[in-house]
N, C-alpha and C positions, 0 to 999 in steps of 0.2 A: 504494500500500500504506500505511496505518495502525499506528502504533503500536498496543500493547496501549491498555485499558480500564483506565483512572486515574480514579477516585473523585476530584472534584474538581480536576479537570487537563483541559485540552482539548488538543487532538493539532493541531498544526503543521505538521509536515515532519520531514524524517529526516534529520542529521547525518552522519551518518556509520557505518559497521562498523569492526571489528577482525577478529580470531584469535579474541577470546571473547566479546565485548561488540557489541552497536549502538546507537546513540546516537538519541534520537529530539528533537526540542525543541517543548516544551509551554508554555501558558500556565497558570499556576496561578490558581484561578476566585479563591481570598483567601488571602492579599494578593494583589492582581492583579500577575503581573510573568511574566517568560518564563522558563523552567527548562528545563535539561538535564537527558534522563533515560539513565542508561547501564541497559542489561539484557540477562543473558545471551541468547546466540545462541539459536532453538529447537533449530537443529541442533545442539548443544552437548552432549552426555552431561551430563545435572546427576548428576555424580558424588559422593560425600564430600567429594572433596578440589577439587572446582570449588564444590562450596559455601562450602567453606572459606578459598580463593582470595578470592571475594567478599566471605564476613562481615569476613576482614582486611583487604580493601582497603577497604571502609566502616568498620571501628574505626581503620585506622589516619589516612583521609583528618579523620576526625572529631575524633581525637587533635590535629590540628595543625589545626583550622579556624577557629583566630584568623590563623594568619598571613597575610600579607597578599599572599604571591608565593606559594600553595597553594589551589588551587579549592577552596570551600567544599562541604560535604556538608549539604542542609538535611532532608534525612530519606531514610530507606531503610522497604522491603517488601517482600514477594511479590506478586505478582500472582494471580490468581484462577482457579480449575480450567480454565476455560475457555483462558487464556494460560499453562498447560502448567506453574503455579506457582512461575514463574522468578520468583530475587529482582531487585532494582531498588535503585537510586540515584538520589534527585533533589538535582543540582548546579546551583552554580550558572551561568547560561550564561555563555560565552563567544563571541562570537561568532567563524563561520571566515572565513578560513583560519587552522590553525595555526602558528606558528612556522618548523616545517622547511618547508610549503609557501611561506613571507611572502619568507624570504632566497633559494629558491632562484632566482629570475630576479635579485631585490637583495639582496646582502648587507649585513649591518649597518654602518655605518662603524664607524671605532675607539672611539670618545666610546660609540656607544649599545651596542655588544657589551660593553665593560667595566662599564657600568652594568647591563646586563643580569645579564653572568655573577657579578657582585656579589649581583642581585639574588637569584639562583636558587641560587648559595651560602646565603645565606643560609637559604634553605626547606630546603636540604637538610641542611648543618648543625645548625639546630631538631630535625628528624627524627631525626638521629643522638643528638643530647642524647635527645630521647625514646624512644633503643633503636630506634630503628625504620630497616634500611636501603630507601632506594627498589627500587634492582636491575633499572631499566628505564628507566632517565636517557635521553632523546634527544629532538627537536626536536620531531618529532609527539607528545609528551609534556607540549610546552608552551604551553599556549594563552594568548592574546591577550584581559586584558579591552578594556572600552570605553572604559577609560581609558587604556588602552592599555600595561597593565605585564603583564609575562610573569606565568603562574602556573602551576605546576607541579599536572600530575595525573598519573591512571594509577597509583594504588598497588597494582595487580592480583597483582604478583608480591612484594608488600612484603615482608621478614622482619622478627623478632625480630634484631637482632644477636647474644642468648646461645643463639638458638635454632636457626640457618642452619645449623651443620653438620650436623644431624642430618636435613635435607631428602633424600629420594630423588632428586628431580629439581629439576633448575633452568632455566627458559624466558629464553633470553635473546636479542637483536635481536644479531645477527650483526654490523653498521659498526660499533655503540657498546659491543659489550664489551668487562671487559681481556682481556689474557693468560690469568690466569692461570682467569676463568671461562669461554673457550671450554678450553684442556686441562684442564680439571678439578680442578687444583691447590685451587681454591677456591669455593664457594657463593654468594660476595658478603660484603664486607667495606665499611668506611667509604672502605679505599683504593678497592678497585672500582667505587664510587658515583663518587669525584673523578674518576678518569680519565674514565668517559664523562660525568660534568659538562664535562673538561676538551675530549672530543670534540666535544660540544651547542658550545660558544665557538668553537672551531676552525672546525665548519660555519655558524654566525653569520656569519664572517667571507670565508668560501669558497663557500659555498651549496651542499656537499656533505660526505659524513665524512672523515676526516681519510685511510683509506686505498684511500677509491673510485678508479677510474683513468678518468679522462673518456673514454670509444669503448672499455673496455677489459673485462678480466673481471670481474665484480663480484657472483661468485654466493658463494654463503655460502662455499664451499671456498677461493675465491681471497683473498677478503678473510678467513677464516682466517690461510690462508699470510702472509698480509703484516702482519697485527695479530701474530700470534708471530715472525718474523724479519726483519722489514723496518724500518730507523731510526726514528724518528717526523719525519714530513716538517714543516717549514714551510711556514706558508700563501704565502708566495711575491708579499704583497702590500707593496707600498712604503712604503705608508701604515702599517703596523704595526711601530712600534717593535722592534726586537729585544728588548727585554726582554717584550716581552709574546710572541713567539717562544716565548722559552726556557721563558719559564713554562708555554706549552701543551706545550713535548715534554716536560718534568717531570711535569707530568701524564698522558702518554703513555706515560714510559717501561714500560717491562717491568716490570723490577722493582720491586714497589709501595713498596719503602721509600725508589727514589729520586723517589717522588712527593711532592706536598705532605700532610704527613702525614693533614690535616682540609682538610674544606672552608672551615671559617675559616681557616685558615691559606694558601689559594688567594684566598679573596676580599679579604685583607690585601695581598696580592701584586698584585692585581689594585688596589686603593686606592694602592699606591706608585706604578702605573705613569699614572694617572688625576694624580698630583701631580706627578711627573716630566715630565709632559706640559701640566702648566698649568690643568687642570680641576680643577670642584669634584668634592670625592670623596663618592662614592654612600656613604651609608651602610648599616653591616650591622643587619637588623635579626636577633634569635637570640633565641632564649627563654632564660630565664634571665638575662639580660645579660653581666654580665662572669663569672659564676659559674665557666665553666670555659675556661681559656685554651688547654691544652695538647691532645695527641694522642687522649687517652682515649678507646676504642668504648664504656666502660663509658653506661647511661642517668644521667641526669643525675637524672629524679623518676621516682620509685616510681610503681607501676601503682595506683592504688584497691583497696578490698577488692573482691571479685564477680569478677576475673578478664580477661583484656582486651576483653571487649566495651562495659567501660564507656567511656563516651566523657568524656574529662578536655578541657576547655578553663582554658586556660593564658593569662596577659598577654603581648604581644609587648612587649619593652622593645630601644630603640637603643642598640648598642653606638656610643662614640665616636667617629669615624674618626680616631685615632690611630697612633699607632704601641707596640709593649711597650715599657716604659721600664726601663731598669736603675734598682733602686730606691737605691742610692749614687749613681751620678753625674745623672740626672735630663736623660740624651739619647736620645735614639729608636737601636734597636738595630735599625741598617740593615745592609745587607749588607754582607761587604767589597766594596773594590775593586779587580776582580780583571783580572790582567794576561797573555797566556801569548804568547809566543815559539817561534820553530823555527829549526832551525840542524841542517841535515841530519835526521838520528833523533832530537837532543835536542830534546824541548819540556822546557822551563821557564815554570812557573809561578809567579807571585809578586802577594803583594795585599796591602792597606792596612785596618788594621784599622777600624772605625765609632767614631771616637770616640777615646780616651783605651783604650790597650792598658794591662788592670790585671793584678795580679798574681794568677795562676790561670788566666787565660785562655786559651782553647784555640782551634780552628778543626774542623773536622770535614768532612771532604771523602770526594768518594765520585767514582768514573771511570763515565762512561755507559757507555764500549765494553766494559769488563770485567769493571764490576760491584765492581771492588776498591775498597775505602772503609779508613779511620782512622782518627786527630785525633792534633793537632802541635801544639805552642807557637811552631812556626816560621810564617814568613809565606811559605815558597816551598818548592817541589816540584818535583823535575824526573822525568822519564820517557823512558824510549828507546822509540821507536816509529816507523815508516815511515809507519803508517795516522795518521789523522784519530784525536789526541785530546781527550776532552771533558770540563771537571772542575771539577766543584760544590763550593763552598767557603760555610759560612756559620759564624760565631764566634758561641762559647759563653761568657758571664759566668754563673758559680753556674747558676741554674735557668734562666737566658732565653739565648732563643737569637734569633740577627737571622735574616732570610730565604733564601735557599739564593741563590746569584750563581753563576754559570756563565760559563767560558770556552773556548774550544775552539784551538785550531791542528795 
């Protein structure tokens, strides 16, 4: 079987299908080079809102087609009466296997999944600055160039951030969603993009999703049941750091506020543990650069006049792989260090502040198992409890805050 009839493109071979798309890979006649072409299914309803689907995944992919961890978009179309006048996307190729098929016999080692998940923070980040969430973060989502760096595609289901609550429906891959988009609590947020970025790193590392069960039930229902009630497991591998652990159930938890708030703020997390570990740290690269440091869904640049089909290309500039610095005392605002104890029902918690403890200073702590959270000028917490507790602590000077540290007993 053949691809449709492309005006200057010759036909190759067929990549691959989806749910709404198939992928065919062409050579383009000038410039001569090979290109991926994505186009709707025929069996596909070209509906309003399947067309719409489309035009946003080609404005949005188009929007971000300087970065460098983002498959590029080199033109879009329709196709001709004859091929049922389905529109078209020509990308550029990647060759397969993708991502979630590369790890599943090998998983990533420590060094290259941190690099990674650094990288693909990064694209998604950019995104978020440009209002734009993904909303379909996962492994087959990320392809492999020939140089061999991940790059994020699949903007099919993308939204506006000011725009997502007011969607009817939301299609979402059942392993890599959160909470709170399979109960419906939510549309998709910048938190719901992290946690299934935070899933995508987990199966890096595992060569499955974070709550598949090997020989077990694995059907959308089951892995329901376990993504809303079930802890966030540990990848269970030796070689991975416990901080790089905790960091992925942070991003797994439930509740999105005990996530990392941004995907830069995961990818920074991911740089500590890349230093902690004796490596050179990946840098982030983000649009805008340093322009916006904090939590904000807000976009970062205006849309052009004409509306969002136009397509804005932007400079990628490297943030420095740093750490925030408190602008008085001039030290990296690392986590504390944090300590927890049992003694029957008591745990006791107690930690060290990063640096020079100033005047004002707070801590901010939140409990995984309960959900309960607050801020103290004290350095210790105690709790009565029989079960397994777990409890996130990271210190506030004025506006900066160091990274979330987690201890459990």
């Amino acid at each position: 079987m053949n691809g449709p009839a492309l005006p200057g493109f010759t036909y190759l071979d067929r990549l691959g299908t989806g749910g709404f798309a198939e992928v065919f890979l062409y050579e383009q006649e000038w410039p001569r080079r090979k290109v991926a072409v994505k186009v709707v299914r025929p069996d596909v309803p070209l509906t309003e809102r399947e067309k719409a689907l489309f035009t946003s995944e080609a404005n949005s992919m188009a929007q971000l087609a300087d970065h460098p961890y983002i498959v590029t978009v080199i033109s879009a179309g329709i196709l001709g009466p004859a091929d049922g006048g389905r529109p078209y996307l020509v990308l550029r190729y990647c060759p397969p296997p993708d991502l979630g098929v590369r790890v599943r016999s090998t998983p990533l080692t420590v060094p290259d999944a941190l690099a990674t998940g650094i990288k693909l923070a990064s694209a998604i980040e950019t995104a978020h600055r440009a209002g734009i969430l993904h909303r379909d973060i996962k492994p087959s989502n990320v392809l492999v160039t020939t140089y061999g760096e991940p790059a994020l595609t699949d903007f099919g289901i993308a939204g506006r951030i000011h725009e997502v609550d007011a969607d009817r429906e939301v299609r979402i891959s059942f392993p890599w969603s959160s909470p709170e988009l399979l109960d419906g609590r939510s549309n998709g947020s910048v938190s719901s993009d992290v946690y299934s970025l935070g899933a995508t790193i987990w199966n890096l590392l595992v060569g499955r999703s974070p709550f598949a069960q090997p020989q077990g039930d694995n059907s959308a229902r089951a892995l329901s049941v376990r993504i809303l009630h079930q802890a966030p497991p540990l990848t269970q591998r030796r070689d991975v750091p416990p901080a790089f652990d905790r960091l992925l159930q942070q991003c797994l938890a439930k509740d999105p506020a005990h996530r990392p708030s941004t995907a830069l703020e995961l990818a920074r997390g991911m740089q500590q543990i890349e230093a902690q570990l004796g490596f050179a740290r990946t840098p982030i690269a983000v649009e805008g650069g340093m322009g916006v440091m904090g939590g904000s869904s807000a976009p970062v640049f205006a849309s052009p006049q004409g509306g969002d089909d136009a397509t804005v290309v932007k400079p990628v500039s490297i943030v420095p792989a740093g750490e925030r610095r408190r602008p008085d005392a001039g030290v990296p605002m690392r986590p504390p260090a944090l300590s927890a104890t049992r003694k029957g029902s008591k745990v006791l918690f107690t930690w060290k502040a990063s640096g020079t403890l100033r005047d004002g200073d707070t801590f901010e702590w939140k409990r995984d198992d309960t959900g309960a959270s607050g801020r103290t000028a004290s350095t210790r917490l105690g709790f009565k409890s029989t079960d397994r507790v777990c409890l996130q602590v990271r210190q506030i000077h004025d506006s900066f805050t160091s990274g979330w540290e987690q201890g459990c007993a």
